[in-house]
N, CA, C and O of each residue as an XYZ file, in Angstrom:
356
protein
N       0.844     -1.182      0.000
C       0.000      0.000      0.000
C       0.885      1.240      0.000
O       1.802      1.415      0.802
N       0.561      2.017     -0.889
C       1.238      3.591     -0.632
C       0.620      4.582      0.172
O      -0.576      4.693      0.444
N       1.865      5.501      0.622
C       1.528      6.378      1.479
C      -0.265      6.952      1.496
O      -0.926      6.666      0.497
N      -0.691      7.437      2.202
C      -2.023      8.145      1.682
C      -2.139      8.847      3.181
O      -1.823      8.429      4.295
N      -2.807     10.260      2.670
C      -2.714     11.316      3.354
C      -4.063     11.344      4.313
O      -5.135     10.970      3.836
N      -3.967     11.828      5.763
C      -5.492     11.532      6.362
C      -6.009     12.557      6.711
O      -7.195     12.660      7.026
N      -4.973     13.688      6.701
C      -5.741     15.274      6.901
C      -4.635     15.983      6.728
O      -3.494     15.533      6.622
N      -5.027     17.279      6.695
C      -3.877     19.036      5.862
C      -4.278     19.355      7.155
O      -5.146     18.858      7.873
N      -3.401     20.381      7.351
C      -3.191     21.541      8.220
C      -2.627     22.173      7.947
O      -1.549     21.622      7.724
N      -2.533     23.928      7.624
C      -1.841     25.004      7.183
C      -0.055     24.827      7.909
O       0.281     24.214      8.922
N       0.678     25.501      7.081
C       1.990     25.186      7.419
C       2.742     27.276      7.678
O       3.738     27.777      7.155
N       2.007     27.743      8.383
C       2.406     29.120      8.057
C       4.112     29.108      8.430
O       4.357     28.487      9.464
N       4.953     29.527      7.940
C       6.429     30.268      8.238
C       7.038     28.841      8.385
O       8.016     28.907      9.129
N       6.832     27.708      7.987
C       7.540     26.508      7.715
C       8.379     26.326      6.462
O       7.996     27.002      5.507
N       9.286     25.669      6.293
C      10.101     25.485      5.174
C      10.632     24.088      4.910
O      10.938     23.514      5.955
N      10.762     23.620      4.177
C      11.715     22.220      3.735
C      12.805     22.241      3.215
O      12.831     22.684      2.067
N      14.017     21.815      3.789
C      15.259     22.088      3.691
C      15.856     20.991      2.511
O      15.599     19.806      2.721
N      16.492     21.269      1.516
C      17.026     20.469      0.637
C      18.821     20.906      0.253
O      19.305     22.038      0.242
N      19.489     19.645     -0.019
C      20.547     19.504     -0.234
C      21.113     20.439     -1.212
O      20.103     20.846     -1.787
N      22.357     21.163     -1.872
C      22.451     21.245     -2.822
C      22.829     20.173     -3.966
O      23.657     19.271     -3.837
N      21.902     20.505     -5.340
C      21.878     19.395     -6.291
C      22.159     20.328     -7.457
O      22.519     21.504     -7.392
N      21.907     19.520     -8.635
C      21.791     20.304     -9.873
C      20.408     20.431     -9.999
O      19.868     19.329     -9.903
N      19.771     21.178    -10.144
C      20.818     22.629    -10.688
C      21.131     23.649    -10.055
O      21.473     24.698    -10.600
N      21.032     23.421     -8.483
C      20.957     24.282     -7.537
C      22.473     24.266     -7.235
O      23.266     23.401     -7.608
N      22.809     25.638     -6.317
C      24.535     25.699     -6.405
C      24.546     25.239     -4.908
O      25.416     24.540     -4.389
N      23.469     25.732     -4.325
C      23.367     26.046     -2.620
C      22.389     25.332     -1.969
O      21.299     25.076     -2.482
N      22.675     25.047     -1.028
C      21.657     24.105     -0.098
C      19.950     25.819     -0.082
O      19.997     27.019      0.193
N      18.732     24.818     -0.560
C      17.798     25.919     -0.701
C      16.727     25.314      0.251
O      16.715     24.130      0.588
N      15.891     26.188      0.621
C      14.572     26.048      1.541
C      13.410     26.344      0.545
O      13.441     27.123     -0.408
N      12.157     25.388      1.054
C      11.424     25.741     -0.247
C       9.955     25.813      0.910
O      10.099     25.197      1.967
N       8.647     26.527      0.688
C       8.059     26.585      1.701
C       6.759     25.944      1.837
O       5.722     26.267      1.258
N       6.894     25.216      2.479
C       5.203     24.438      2.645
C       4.094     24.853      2.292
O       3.797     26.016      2.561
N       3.325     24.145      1.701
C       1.791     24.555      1.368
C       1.191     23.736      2.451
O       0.054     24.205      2.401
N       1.160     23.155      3.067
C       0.601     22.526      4.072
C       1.724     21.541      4.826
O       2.891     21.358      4.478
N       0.985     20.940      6.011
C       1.495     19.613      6.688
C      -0.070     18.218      6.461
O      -1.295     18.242      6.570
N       0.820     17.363      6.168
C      -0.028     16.197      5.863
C      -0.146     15.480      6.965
O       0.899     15.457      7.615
N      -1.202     14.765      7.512
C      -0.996     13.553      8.277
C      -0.774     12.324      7.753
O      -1.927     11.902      7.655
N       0.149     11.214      7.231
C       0.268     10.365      6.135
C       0.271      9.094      7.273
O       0.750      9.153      8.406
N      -0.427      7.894      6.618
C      -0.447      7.507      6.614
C       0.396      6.211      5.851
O       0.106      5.885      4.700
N       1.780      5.319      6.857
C       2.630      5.116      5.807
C       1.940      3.267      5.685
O       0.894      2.695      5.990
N       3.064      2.950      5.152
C       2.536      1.392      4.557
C       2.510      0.438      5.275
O       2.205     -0.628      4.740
N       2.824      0.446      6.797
C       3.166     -0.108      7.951
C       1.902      0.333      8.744
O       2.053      0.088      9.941
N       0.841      0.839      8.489
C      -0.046      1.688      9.187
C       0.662      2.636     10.067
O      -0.219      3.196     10.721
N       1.752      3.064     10.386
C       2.378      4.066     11.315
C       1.516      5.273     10.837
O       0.671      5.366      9.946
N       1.973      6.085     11.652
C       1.381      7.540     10.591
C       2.855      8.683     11.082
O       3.826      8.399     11.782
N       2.568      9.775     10.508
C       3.432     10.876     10.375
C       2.973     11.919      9.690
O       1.926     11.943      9.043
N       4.006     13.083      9.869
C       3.136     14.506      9.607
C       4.276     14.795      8.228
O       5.500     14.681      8.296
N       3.877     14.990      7.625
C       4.633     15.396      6.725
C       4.400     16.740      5.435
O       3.386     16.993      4.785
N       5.531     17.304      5.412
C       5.184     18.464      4.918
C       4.748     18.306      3.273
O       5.018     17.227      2.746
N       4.108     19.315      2.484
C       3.486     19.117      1.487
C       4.331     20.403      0.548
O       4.380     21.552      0.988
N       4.841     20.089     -0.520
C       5.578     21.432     -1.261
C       5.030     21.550     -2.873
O       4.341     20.666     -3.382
N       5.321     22.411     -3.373
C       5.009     22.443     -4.928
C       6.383     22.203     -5.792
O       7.322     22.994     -5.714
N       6.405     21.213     -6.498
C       7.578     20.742     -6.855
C       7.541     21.607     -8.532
O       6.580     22.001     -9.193
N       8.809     21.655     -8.759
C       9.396     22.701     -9.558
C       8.297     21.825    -10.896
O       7.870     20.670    -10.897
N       8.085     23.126    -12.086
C       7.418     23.190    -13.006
C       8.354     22.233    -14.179
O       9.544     22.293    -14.488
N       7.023     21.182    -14.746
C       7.855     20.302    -15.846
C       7.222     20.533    -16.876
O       6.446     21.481    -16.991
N       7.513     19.545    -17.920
C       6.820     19.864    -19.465
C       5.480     19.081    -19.250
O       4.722     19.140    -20.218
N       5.032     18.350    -18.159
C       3.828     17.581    -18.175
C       3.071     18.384    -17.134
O       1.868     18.232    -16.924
N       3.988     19.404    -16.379
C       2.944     19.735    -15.253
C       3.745     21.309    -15.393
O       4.906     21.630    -15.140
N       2.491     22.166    -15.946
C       4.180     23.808    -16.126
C       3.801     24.159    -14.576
O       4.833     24.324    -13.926
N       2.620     24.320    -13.805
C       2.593     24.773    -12.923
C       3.282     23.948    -11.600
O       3.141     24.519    -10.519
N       3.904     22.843    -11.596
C       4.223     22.808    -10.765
C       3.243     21.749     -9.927
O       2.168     22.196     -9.527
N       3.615     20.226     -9.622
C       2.801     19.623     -8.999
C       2.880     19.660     -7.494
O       3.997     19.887     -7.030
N       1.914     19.481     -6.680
C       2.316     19.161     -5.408
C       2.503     17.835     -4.789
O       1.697     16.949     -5.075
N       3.485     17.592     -3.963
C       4.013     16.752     -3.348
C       4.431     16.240     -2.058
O       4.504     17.098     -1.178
N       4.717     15.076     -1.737
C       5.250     15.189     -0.220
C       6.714     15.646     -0.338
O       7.394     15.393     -1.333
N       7.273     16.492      0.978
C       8.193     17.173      0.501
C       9.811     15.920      1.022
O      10.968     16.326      0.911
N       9.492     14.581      1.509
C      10.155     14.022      2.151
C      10.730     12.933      0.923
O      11.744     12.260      1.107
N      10.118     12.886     -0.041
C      10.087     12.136     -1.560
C      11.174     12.952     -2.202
O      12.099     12.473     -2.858
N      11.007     14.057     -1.987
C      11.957     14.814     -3.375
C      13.124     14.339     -2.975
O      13.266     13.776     -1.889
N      14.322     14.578     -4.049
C      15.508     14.188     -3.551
C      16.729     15.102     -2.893
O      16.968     16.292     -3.102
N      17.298     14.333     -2.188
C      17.913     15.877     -1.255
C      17.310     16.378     -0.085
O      17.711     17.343      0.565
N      16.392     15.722      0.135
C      15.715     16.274      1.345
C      16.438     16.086      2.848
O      16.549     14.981      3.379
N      16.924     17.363      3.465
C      17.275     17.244      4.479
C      16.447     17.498      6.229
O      16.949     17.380      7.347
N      15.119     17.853      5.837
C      14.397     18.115      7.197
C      13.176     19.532      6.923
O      12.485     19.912      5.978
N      13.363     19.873      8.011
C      12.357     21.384      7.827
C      13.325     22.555      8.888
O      14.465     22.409      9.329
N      12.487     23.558      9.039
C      13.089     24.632      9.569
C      11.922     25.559      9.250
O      11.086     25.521      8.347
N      12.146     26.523     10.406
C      10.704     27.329     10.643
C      11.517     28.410     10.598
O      12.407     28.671     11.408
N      11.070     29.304      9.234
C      11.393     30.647      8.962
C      10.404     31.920      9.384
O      10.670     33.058      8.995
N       9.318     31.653     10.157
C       9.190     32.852     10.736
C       8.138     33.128      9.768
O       8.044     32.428      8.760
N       7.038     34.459     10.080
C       6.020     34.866      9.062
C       6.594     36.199      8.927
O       7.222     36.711      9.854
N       6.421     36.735      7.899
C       6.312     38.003      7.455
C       5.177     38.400      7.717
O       4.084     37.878      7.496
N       5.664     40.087      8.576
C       4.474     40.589      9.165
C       4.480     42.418      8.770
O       5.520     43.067      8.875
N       3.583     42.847      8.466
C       3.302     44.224      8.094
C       2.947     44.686      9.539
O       2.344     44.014     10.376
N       3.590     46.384      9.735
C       2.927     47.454     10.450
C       2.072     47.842      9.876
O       2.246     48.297      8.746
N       1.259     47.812     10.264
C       0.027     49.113      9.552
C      -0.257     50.242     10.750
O      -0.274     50.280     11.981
N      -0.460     51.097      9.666
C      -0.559     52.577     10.097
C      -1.595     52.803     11.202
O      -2.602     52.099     11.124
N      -1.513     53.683     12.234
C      -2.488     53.640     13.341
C      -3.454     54.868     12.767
O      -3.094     55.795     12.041
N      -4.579     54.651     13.216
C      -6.203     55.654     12.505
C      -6.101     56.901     14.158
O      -6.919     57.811     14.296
């Protein structure tokens, strides 16, 4: 049985850390679209992050994926949200 996912949860200021490869020069962070609850083939389960994997000739936009599949994957790391001041009335 393959992995299969049992619920999303938003991933705000999370990231997935990957190796450097080709065509990349530098170890890069790429940022979650969600966290999965997966369900693996052992019935275990685990949370696993969800990314949009780079644009191909079968998919231009970019498919989404588990981010623990791609290759190079070294972990996650929490980069924090970007946050606006807004002006006081």
């Amino acid at each position: 049985m393959a992995r299969r996912m049992l619920s999303l949860a938003s991933a705000p200021g999370w990231c997935a850390r990957y190796d450097a490869e080709e065509p990349y020069e530098e170890e890069r962070t790429v940022m979650l679209v969600s966290w999965a609850l997966v369900e693996e083939a052992d019935a275990t389960t685990s949370i696993v992050g969800i990314v949009q994997r780079q644009a191909a000739e079968e998919s231009p936009a970019g498919q989404l994926g588990l981010a623990d599949e791609i290759a190079g994957f070294q972990g996650y790391t929490f980069t924090g949200l970007a946050t606006k001041e807004f002006p006081t009335l």
